[in-house]
C-alpha positions as CSV (number, residue, x, y, z in Angstrom):
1,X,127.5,-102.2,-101.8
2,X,125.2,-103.7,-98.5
3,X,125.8,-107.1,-100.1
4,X,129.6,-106.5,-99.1
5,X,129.4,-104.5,-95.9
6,X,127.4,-108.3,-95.2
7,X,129.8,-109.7,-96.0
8,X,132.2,-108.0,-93.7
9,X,130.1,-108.2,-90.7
10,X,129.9,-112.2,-91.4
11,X,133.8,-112.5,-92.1
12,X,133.6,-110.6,-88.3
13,X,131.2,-112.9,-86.5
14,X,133.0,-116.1,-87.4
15,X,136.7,-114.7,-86.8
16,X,135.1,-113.5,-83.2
17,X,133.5,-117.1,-82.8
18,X,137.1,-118.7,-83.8
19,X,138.5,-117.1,-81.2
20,X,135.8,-117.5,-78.5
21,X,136.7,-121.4,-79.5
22,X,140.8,-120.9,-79.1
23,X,139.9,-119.8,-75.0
24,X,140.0,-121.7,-72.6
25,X,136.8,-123.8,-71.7
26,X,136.6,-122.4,-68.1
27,X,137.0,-118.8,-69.9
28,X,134.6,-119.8,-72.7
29,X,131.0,-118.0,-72.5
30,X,128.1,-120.7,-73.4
31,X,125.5,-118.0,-74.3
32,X,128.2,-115.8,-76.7
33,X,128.9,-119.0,-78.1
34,X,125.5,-120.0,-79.3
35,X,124.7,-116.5,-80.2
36,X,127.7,-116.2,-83.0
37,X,127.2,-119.3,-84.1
38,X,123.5,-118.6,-84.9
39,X,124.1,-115.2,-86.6
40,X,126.8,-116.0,-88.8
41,X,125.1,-119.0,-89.8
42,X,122.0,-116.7,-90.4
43,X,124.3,-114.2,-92.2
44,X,126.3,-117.1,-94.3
45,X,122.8,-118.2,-95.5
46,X,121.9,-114.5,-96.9
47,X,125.0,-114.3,-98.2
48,X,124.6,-117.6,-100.1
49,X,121.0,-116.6,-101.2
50,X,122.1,-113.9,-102.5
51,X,124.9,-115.1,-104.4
52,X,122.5,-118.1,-105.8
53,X,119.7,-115.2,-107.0
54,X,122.5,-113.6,-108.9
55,X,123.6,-116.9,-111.1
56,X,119.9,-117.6,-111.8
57,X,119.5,-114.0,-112.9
């Protein structure tokens, strides 16, 4: 069940982050930029963790 609420949240960051990208680069914000990068890859990587425990198990 948390394993898919994580998975939401991560779908979330990266649509956010795609359209952060699609603004205009004087409208773009640097710092919100690195921050959603950084959390979804953080998120992607527990979610791939995850999914790798549960073929070895």
């Amino acid at each position: 069940m948390s394993i898919g609420i994580l998975a939401l949240v991560t779908m979330a960051v990266w649509i956010i982050q795609i359209y952060e990208f699609i603004k205009h680069e004087e409208k773009q914000d640097n710092r919100k930029t690195i921050l959603l990068t950084s959390f979804g890859c953080l998120l992607t990587t527990i979610l791939t963790i995850h999914l790798i425990q549960n073929f070895i198990a």
